[in-house]
Every structure is written in structure tokens, then in C-alpha cells.
C-alpha positions in Angstrom: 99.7 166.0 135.4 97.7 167.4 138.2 94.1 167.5 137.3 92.1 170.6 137.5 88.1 172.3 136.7 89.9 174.0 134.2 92.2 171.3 132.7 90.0 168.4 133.0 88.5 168.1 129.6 92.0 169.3 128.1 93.7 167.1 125.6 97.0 166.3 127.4 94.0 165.0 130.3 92.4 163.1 127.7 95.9 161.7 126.3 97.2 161.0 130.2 93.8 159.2 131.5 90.9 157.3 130.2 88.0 159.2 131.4 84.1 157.7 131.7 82.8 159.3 128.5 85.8 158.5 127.1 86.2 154.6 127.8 82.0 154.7 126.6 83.3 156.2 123.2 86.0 153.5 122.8 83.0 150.9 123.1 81.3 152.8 120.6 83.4 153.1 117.7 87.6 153.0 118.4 88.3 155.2 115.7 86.2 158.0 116.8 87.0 158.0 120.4 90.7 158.2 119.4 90.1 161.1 116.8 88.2 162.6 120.0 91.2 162.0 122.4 93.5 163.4 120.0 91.5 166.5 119.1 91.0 166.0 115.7 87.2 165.4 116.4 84.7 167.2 118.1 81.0 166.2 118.5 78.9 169.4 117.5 77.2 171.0 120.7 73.3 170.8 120.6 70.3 171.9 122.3 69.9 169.0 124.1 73.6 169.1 124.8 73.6 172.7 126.2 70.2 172.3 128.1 72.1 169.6 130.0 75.1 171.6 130.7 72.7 174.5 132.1 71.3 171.9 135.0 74.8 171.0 135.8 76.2 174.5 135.9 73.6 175.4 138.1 74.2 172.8 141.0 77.4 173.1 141.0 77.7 176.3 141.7 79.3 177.3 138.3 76.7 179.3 136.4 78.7 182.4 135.5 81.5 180.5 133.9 78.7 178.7 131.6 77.3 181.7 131.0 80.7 183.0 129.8 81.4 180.1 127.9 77.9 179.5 126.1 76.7 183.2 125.6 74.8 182.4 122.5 72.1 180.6 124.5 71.3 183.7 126.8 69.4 187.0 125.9 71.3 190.3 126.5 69.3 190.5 130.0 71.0 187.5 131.0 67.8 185.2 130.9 67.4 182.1 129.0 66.2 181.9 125.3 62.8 180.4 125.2 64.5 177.5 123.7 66.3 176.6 126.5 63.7 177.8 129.8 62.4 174.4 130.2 65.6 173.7 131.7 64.5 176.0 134.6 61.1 174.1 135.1 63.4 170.8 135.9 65.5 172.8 138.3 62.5 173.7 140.2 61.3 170.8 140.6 64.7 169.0 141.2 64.7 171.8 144.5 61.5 171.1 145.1 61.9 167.1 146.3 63.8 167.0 149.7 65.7 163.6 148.9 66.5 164.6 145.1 68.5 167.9 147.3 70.0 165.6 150.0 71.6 163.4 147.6 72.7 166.4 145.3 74.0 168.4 148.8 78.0 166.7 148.6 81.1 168.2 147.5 80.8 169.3 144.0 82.6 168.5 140.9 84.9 166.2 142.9 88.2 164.8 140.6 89.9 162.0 141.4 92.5 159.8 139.7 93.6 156.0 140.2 94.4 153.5 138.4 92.5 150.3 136.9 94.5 147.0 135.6 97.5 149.5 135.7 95.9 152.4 133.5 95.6 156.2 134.9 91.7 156.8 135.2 89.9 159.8 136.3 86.4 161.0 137.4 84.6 164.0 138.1 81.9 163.4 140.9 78.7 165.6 140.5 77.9 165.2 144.4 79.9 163.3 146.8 79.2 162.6 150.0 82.1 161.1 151.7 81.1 157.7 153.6 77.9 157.6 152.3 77.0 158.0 148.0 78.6 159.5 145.4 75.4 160.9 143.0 75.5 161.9 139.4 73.2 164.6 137.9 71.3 163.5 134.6 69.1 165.6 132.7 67.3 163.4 129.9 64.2 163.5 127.2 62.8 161.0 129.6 62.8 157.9 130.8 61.5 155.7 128.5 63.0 152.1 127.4 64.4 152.0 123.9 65.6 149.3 121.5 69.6 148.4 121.2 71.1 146.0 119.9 67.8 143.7 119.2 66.9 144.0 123.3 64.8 146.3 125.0 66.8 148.7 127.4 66.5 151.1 130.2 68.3 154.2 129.4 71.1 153.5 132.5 72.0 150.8 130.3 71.3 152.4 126.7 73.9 155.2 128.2 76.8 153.2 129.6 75.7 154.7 133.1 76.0 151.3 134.7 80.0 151.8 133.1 80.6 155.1 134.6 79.1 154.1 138.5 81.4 150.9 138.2 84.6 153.2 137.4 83.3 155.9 139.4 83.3 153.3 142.6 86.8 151.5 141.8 88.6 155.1 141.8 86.7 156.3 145.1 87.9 153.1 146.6 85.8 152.7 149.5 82.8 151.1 147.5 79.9 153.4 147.8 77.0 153.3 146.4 76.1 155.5 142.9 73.3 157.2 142.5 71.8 158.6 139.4 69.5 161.6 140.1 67.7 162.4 136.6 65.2 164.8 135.6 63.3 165.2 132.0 62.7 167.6 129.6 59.6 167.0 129.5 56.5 169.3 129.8 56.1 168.7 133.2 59.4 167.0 134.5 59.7 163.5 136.2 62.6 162.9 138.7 63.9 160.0 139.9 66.5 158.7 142.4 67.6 155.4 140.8 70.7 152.9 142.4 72.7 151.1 140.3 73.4 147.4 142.3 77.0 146.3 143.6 76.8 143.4 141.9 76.0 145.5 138.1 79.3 147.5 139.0 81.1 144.4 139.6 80.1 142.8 136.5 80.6 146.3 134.7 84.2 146.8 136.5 85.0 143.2 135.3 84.3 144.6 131.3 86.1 147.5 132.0 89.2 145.7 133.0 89.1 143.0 130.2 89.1 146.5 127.4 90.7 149.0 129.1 94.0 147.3 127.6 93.1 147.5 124.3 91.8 151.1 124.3 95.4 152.3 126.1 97.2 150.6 123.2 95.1 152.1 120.7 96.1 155.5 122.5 99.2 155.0 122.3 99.5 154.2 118.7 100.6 150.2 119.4 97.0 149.1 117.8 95.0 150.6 115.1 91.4 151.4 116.2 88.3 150.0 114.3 86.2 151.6 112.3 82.3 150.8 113.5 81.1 152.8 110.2 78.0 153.8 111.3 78.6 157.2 113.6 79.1 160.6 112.3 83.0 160.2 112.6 83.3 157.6 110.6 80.4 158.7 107.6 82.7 162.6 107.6 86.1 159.9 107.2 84.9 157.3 104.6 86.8 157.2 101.4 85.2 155.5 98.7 87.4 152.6 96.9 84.5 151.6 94.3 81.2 150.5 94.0 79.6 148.0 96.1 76.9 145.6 95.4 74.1 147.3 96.8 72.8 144.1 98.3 76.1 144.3 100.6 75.4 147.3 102.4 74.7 146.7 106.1 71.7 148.2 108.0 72.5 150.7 109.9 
């Protein structure tokens, strides 16, 4: 199928390509990225969710679509609830750095399709500057390190970013650099223009190849997806088949 703004997030997308945010959820738990391809699953919009979506509408140009699609955050005036208007305070200071704006000045909202170890792929490209970068837009809590997996991490990491500039590069083809330009929520916003290393995206491209595989079979419905029983997919899905020994139950 030929990809479009309007299409791109569409099941029969989902079902034709593995997408970033999609190959992140297989990693995640199998059996709710699969209940997400398929539509059976949908991960409940929120605050922090929307606030996000608000930045990107606004750089790319596509504000009065959002607005039409998310009226509940908006008054009747148009203006933001006061839930919401710190979002404003990071677009002003986003405009207000001349190198955040140059590296957010590309084409906007850029698809693209290829293919990876024989598997359809897409992306969307927040800013790309042809010969040069291709930048993603982030809007985060900030930019503190956090705990995973028993090792301390930088939220590129904690967020599979370091994944999505690896696929974003293959599928571009002419190995540019990814950029990440982020922006907080907090009281008074930090920016920052952050690079993510050739040789990260080679040793992330390498991952994405070896499970890319597995994940296509799984959409197809040649392998049954694990369960990681720890997200909210899998706690809406358990069924019960008798007690446990309380001493059994894993930490979650």
C-alpha cells in the first residue's frame, strides 16, 4: 500500500510494515504489540501523551488537524486548558535557540519505506534535511537517568531512541546522522540537541535485524507471541487457572 499522513498509523499500515514504535513494543512484551498491530488494543491517551502531540502538531505545521482530532483539550476560545499551557512555554523556548530551529527547519513529517533483512519497514521523519540530518522532536518530563533492568540509563536508551535513529538511518539509506531535539515539561524548560553515534546505530541496526524475524512471524500468525505479564495488556488479559504460592509471584 502507498503510505500516507492520513493512513500511516492505520491498521492495514501496521499489518504491511513494522514501524519504530511498533518494533519497540515487540521488545516490550510480543503479545501486546501484536494485540496493538491488530487493533484489538489500544494504549489509553494521556496528559502527558497529548501534551506531546501538541509540540509535534505545532512544528509541523499541522495544528488545525490536532485541534480537530483532540478537541477535549482546548477551551471553546480555542486556547489551551491550563492543563496543557506548559506545552506553550517549551515551544517558546524551542523558537527561541537558533540551532534547536535549524535542525527542526527540514521537510516535515517525511515517510519512507524499505526494507530490513527482507521485512517492509517504515518511518516518519519529524525534520529532514536531505544530505545533511534527519532530527526527531521529543518532548519529555526531563532528562533525568532512571533505573532499568538493574543499570542506570539515559532516557535515549530507557526509550528505545537509539532503536528508532538506527532504523530511521537504514531506511534513509544514505547514512545520516540522527538527531534528537528534546524539550521538558518542566517549570522552566531545558532543550538539548543530543547525537546518537554511528557506531550505537550499527550495534542497534545489528539487534534489529537478528528480531525483526521473529516479530514478522508473530504477525503473521506462524509464532505465538510471549506474554511478559507485567504491562497493562497482559494484567486486562490474565485468566486465572488457580492459586499460586504466594512465594512464587515475581516482582514486578
Amino acid at each position: 500500500m502507498q503510505l500516507t499522513r492520513q493512513n500511516y498509523h492505520s491498521i492495514s499500515a501496521n499489518m504491511e510494515y513494522i514501524g519504530c514504535s511498533q518494533f519497540k513494543s515487540f521488545m516490550k512484551c510480543e503479545a501486546a504489540a501484536l494485540a496493538e498491530v491488530k487493533g484489538d488494543w489500544k494504549q489509553p491517551s494521556t496528559p502527558a501523551l497529548l501534551m506531546g502531540s501538541y509540540v509535534d502538531a505545532h512544528f509541523s505545521k499541522e495544528m488545525d488537524i490536532f485541534k480537530a482530532q483532540t478537541p477535549q483539550i482546548f477551551k471553546r476560545n480555542g486556547d489551551l486548558l491550563a492543563t496543557y499551557t506548559k506545552a506553550n512555554d517549551a515551544i517558546a523556548r524551542i523558537e527561541s535557540d537558533e540551532q534547536m530551529m535549524h535542525y527542526l527547519s527540514g521537510k516535515k513529517q517525511v515517510i519512507m519505506t524499505g526494507e530490513i533483512v527482507g521485512i517492509k519497514f517504515k518511518i516518519m521523519m519529524d525534520s529532514y534535511l536531505p544530505g545533511e540530518t534527519i532530527t526527531d522532536l521529543k518532548y519529555m518530563r526531563d532528562f533525568a537517568f532512571t533505573w532499568k533492568e538493574g543499570r542506570r540509563m539515559n532516557f535515549v536508551e530507557f526509550w528505545g531512541y537509539d532503536y528508532q535513529a538506527a532504523i530511521y538511518r537504514e531506511i534513509e539509506g544514505n547514512s545520516l546522522p540522527f538527531r534528537i531535539a528534546a524539550a521538558t515539561k518542566e517549570s522552566t524548560p531545558d532543550i538539548a540537541l543530543l547525537d546518537i553515534p554511528h557506531d550505537v546505530m550499527d550495534d542497534r541496526i545489528d539487534m534489529v535485524r537478528a528480531f525483526a524475524p521473529q516479530y514478522q512471524m508473530i504477525k503473521l500468525g506462524l509464532k505465538e507471541p510471549t506474554r511478559c505479564e507485567h504491562c497493562d495488556y497482559c494484567k486486562a488479559t490474565r485468566v486465572l487457572t488457580g492459586p499460586v504460592d504466594y512465594r512464587d509471584m515475581e516482582d514486578e
